[in-house]
DRENZA-702711 format. One record per residue (C-alpha): residue in one letter; x, y, z; residue number from 1. Coordinates in Angstrom, 2 decimals. Layout:
DRENZA-702711
a|X|Y|Z|NUM
...
This chain:
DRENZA-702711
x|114.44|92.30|98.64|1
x|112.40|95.24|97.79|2
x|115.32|97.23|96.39|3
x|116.02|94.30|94.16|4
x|112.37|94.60|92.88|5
x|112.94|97.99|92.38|6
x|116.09|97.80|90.13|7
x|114.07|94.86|87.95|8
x|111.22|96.96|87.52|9
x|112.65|100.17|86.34|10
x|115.04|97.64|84.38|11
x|112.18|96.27|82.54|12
x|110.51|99.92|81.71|13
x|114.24|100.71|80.33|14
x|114.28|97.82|77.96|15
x|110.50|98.01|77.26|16
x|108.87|101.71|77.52|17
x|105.15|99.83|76.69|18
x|105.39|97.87|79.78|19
x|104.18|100.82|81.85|20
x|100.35|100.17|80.40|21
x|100.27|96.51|82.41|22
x|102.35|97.19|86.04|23
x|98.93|98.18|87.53|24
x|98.60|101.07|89.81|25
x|101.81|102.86|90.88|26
x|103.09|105.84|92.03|27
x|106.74|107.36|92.47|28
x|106.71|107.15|96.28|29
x|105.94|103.66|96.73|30
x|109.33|103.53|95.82|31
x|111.67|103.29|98.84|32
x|114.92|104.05|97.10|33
x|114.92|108.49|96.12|34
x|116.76|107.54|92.92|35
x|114.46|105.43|91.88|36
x|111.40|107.56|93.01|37
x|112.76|109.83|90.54|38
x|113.21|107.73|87.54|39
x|109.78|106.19|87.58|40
x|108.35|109.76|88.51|41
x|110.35|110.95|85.16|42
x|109.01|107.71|83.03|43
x|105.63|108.66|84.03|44
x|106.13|112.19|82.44|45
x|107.39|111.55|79.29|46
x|105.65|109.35|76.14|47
x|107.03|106.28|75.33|48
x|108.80|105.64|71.94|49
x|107.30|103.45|69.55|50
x|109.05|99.79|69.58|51
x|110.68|100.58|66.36|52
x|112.03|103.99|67.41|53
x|113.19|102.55|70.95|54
x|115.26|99.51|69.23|55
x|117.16|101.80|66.43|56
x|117.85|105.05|68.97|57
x|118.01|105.50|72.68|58
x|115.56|108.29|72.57|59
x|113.95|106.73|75.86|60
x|117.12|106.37|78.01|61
x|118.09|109.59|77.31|62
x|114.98|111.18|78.02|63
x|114.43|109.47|81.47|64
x|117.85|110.21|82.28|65
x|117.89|113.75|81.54|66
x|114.27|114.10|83.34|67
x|115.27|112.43|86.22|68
x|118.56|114.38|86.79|69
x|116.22|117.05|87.94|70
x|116.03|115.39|91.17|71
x|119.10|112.86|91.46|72
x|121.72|115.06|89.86|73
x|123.86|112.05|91.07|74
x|122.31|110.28|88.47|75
x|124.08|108.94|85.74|76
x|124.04|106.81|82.55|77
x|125.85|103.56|83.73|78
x|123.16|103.18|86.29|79
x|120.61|102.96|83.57|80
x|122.59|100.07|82.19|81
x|122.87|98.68|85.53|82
x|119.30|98.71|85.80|83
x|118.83|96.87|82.62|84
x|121.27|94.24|83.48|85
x|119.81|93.20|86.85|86
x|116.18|92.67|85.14|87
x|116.00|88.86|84.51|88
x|112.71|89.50|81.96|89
x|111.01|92.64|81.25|90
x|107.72|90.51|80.76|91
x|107.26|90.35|84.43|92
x|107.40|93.75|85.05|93
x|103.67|93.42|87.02|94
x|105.06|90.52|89.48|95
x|107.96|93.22|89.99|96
x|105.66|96.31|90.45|97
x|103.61|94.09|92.65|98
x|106.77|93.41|95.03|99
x|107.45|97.19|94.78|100
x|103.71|97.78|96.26|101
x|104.33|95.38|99.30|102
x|107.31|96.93|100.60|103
x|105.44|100.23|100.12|104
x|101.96|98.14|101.98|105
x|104.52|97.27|104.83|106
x|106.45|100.53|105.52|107
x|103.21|102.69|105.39|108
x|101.73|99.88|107.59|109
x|104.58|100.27|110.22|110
x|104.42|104.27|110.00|111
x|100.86|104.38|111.14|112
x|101.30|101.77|114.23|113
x|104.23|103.68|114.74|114
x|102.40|106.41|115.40|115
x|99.11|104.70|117.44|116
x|102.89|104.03|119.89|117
x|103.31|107.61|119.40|118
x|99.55|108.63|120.36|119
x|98.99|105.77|123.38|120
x|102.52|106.85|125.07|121
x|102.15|110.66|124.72|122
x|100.52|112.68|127.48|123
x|97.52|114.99|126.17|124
x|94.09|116.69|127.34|125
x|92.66|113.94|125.62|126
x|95.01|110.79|124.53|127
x|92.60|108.05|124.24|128
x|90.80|110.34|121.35|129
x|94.04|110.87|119.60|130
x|95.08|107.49|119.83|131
x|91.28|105.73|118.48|132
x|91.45|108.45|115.27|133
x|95.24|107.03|114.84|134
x|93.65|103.25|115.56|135
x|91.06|104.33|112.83|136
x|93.48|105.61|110.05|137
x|95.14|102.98|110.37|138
x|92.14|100.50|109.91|139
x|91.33|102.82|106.48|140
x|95.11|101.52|105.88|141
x|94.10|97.97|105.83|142
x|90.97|98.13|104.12|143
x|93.19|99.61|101.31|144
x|95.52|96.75|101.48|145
x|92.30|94.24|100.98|146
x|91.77|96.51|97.60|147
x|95.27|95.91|96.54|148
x|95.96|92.35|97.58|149
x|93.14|89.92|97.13|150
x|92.89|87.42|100.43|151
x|93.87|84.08|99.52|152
x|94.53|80.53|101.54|153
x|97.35|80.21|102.69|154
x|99.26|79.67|106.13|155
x|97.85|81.83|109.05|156
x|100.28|84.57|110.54|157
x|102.46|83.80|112.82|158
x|102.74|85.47|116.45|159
x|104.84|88.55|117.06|160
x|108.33|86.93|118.04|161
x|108.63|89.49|121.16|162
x|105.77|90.44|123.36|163
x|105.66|93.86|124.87|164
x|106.11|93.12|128.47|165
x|103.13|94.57|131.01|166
x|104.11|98.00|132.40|167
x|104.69|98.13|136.30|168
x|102.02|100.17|138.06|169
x|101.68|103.50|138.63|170
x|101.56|104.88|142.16|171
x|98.48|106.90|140.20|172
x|97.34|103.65|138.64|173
x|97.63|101.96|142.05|174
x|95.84|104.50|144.10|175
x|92.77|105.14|141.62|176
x|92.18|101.03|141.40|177
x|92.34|101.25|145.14|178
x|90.23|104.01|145.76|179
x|87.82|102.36|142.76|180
x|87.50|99.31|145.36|181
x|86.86|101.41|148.36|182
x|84.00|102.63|146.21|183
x|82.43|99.93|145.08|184
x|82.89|98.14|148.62|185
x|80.79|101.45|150.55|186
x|78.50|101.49|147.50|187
x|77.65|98.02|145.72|188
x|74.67|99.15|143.88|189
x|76.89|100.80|141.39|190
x|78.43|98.04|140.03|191
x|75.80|96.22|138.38|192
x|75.93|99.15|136.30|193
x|79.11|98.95|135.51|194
x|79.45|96.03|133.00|195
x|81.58|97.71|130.72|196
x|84.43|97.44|133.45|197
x|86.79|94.33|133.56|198
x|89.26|92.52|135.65|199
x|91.81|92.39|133.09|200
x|91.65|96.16|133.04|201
x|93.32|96.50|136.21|202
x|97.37|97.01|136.39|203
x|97.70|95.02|139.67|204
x|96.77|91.49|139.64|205
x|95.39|91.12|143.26|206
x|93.32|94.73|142.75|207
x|91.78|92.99|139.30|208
x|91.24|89.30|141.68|209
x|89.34|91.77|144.30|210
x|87.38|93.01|141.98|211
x|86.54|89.51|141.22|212
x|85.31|89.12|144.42|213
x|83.14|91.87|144.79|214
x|81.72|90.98|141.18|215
x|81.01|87.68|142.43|216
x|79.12|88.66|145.63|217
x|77.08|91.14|143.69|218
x|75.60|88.29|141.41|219
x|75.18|86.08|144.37|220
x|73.27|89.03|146.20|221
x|75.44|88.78|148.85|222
x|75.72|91.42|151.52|223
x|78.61|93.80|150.62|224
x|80.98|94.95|153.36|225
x|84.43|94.70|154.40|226
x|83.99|91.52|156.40|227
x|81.85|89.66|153.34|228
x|84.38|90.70|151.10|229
x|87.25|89.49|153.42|230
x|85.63|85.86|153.70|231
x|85.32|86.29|149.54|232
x|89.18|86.94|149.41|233
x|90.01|84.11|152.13|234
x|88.48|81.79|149.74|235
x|90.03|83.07|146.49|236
x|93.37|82.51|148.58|237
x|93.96|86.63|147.94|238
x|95.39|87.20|151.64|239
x|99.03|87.25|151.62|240
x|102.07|89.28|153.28|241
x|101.76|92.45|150.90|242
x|97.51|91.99|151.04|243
x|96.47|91.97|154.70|244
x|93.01|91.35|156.36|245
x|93.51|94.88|157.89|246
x|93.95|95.98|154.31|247
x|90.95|94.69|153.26|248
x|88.98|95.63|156.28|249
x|89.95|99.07|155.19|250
x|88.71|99.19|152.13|251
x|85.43|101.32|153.10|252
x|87.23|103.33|155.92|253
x|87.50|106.66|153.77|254
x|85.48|106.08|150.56|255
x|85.63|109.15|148.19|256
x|83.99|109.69|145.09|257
x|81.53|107.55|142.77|258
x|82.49|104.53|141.19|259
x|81.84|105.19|137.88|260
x|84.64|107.83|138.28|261
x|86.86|105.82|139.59|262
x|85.95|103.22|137.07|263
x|86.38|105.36|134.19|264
x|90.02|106.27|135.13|265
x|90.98|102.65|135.44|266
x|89.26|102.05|132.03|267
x|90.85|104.98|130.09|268
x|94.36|103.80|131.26|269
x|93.34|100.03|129.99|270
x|92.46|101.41|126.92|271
x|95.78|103.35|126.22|272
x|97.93|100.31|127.44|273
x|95.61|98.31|125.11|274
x|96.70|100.51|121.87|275
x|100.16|100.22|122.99|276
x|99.91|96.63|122.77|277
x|98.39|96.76|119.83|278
x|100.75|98.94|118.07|279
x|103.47|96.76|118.79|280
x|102.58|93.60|117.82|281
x|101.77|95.57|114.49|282
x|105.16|96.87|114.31|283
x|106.54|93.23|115.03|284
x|104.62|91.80|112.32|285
x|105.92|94.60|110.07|286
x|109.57|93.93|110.53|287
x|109.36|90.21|110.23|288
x|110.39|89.94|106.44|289
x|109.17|86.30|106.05|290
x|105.56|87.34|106.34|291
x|103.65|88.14|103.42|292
x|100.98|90.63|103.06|293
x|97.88|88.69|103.33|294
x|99.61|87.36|106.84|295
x|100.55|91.07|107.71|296
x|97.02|92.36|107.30|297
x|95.42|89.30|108.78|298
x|97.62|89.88|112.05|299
x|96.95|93.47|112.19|300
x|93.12|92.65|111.85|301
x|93.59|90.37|115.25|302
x|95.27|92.84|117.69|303
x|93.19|95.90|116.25|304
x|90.23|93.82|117.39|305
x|91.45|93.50|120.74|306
x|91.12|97.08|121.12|307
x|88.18|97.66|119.20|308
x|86.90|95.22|122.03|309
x|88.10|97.67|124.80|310
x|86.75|100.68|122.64|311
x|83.46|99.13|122.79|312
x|83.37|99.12|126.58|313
x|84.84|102.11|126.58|314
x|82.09|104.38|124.50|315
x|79.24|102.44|126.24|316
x|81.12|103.70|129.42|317
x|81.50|107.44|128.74|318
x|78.12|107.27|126.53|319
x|75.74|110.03|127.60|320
x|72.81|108.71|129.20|321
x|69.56|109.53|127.02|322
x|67.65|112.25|128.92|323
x|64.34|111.99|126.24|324
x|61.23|111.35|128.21|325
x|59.33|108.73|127.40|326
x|56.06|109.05|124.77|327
x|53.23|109.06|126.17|328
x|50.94|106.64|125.70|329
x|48.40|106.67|122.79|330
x|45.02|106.93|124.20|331
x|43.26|103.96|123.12|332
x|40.35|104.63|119.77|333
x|37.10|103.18|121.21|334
x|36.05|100.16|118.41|335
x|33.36|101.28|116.02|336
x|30.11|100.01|116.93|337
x|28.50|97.32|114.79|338
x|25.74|98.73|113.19|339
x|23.94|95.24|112.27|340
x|24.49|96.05|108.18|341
x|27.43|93.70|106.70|342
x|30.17|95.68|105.30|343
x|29.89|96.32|101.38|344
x|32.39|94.03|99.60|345
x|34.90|95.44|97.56|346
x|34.39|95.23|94.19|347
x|37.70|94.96|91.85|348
């Protein structure tokens, strides 16, 4: 579709040079075809003929072509013609441009959540960094897309057609949520503190239900140990073949390390899996041609606020805690004595 847009476009600034004053803003590589780049990149150097001038001689064509041949030597007059002929009306030349601009709007749009994939997938000293600045430029993306394309009413997006299935676990991922439990069951004081830390961050389903449990006892001010938490997973029906009582009675058998550290390990990996998802129901909406723009952006708006949501947690998790002491208290002014004499009114 967008190549068609192209060809009536340039079409229309063939037959009418003037036309260039009312497409709106455009550049040459919003363009997806190179030949095309080219000859809108050579119609922006050169000064358009006078109407008069343009019908008696083809002093236009024959500038863009030879300007253009610059860069697509392949170029060649009977494309120009072509061009012409597949341009139903050179008066819409700004519907056209504004085609040209969407396909641009959705291949830039898939390039940057192409490369939040690229940042949530790729091992670093510091991924989830890499992949919020990529989460962020591609937020600038869409508030540039607003500026272009007005919202309007209109149908809401649709879903992605194919959800990105859950990865399997980790042996790393299993053994940190595990070891994140034995934590919390040796030392419950910690996670009242830990708000910022949710079931659905875990990668195993009975880990996240255990943590549940302990969640639940801790607002209850139940006792935490391994045979409270035991009776809590009886009655959340969480004992089964692969998730023994002896399992669970072990949970506080070797405890080691804090569990904000182990907390912040399962959160980081939530957060990257999070991006992941993000970026590719982003790329899904950007290869379903049948959505338009205002449904592209809207989607992209809805799963970048699912991890903005997990970014939240995330920098109120690794936040540094404020060290500043706190001010000391004013002494308190002793109240002026009355003195007997009424106060001297103001006088204007």
């Amino acid at each position: 579709m967008v190549r068609y847009a192209e060809q009536a476009l340039l079409g229309a600034l063939l037959l009418a040079p003037e036309r260039l004053k009312s497409i709106g803003p455009l550049e040459p590589d919003q363009f997806a075809d190179a030949v095309h780049r080219a000859l809108f990149a050579a119609m922006q150097t050169l000064v358009p003929p006078a109407p008069e001038a343009h019908r008696a001689r083809p002093v236009w064509l024959n500038g863009v072509l030879d300007a253009a041949r610059s860069t697509a030597p392949a170029l060649t007059a009977s494309y120009l013609h072509t061009l012409i002929q597949t341009c139903p009306r050179d008066a819409h030349a700004a519907a056209y441009a504004q085609v040209v601009r969407a396909g641009h709007t959705r291949r830039t749009l898939h390039y940057h959540a192409t490369l939040l994939t690229r940042a949530a997938t790729t091992p670093g000293p510091d991924p989830a960094t890499v992949a919020l600045a990529q989460a962020d430029a591609l937020t600038a993306h869409l508030d540039d897309i607003a500026t272009l394309f007005p919202a309007h009413s209109g149908p809401t997006p649709r879903a992605p057609g194919s959800e990105l299935d859950r990865p399997d676990a980790s042996e790393t991922a299993l053994h940190e949520e595990w070891l994140l439990l034995a934590a919390l069951t040796a030392h419950p004081d910690g996670l009242p503190r830990m708000r910022w830390l949710h079931e659905a961050d875990f990668t195993h389903p009975p880990h996240a239900a255990l943590f549940a449990a302990l969640t639940a006892l801790t607002r209850r001010g139940t006792p935490v140990d391994p045979i409270t938490v035991l009776a809590e997973a009886q009655h959340r029906g969480l004992l089964h073949d692969g998730f023994s009582p002896e399992k669970v009675l072990g949970l506080a058998a070797s405890p080691a390390g804090t569990p904000e550290h182990w907390g912040h390990k399962v959160l980081h990996r939530a957060l990257l899996t999070q991006a992941h998802t993000t970026a590719h129901r982003i790329v899904a909406l950007t290869t379903d041609e049948t959505s338009t723009i205002h449904q592209l952006a809207t989607g992209s708006r809805r799963a970048l606020a699912a991890l903005s949501a997990v970014h939240a947690r995330w920098h109120h998790a690794t936040a540094p805690v404020s060290t500043t002491p706190a001010r000391a208290r004013a002494p308190a002014v002793p109240a002026a004595r009355p003195t007997g004499r009424p106060a001297t009114r103001a006088r204007p």
